[in-house]
C-alpha positions in Angstrom: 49.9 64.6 113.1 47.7 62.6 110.9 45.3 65.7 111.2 47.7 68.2 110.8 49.1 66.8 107.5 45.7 68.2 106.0 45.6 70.9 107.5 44.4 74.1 105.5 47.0 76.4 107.5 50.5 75.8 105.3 52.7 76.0 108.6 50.7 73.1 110.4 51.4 71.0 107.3 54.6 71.7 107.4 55.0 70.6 111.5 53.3 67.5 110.5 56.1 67.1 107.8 59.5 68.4 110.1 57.9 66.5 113.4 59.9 63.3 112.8 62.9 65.0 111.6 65.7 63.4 114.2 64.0 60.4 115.2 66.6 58.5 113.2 65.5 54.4 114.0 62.7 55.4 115.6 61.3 57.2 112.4 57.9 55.7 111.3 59.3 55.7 107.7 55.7 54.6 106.1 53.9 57.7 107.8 57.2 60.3 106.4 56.9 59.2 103.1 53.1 59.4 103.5 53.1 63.0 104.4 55.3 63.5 101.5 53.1 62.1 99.1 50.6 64.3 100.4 52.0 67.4 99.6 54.4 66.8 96.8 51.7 68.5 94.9 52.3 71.6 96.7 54.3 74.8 94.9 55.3 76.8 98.7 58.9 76.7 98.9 58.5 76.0 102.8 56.6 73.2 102.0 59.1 71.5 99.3 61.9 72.8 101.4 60.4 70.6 104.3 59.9 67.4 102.4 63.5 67.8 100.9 65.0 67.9 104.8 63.1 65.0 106.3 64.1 63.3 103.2 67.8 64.3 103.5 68.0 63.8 107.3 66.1 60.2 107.1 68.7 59.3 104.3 71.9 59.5 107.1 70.1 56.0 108.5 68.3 54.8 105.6 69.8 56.2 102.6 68.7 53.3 100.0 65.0 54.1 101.1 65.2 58.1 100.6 66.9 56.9 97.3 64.3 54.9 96.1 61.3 56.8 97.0 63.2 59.9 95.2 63.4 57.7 92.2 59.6 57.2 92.3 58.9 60.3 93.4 61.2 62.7 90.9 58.7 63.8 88.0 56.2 64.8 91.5 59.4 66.2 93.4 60.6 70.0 93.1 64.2 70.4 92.2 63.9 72.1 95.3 63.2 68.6 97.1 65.2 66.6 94.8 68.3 68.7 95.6 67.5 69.0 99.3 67.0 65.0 100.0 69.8 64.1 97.6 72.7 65.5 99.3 73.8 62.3 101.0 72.3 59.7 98.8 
């Protein structure tokens, strides 16, 4: 995944960003937000709708640490993303 994250192909990037998506626990939170970081810059509306999900779905088991990476994240964040990962923070 760490490949695919950088990959020029939008669709692999997006994999890479949806592959951890209902690992719950198990989710290797420093490599999510990673990936998000790595394509916040990005304006594709698959790609922000992406980071907005793992976000949201991460925040039913860790809701205080999909909080505060929105907070330091929200001026690089789409709406799109913002409104996607805040739904149950």
């Amino acid at each position: 995944m760490d490949r695919w994250i950088d990959d020029p192909y939008l669709w692999i990037r997006r994999a890479a960003l949806l592959y951890q998506l209902r690992w719950k626990q198990e989710t290797d939170e420093d490599r999510l937000f990673g990936y998000c970081e790595k394509t916040l810059h990005e304006k594709d509306f698959f790609i922000r709708k992406a980071i907005g999900w793992v976000l949201r779905e991460y925040s039913k088991t860790k809701p205080a640490a999909v909080k505060k990476f929105i907070s330091a994240h929200r001026s690089r964040l789409s709406a799109l993303s913002v409104r996607e990962a805040s739904k149950y923070v």
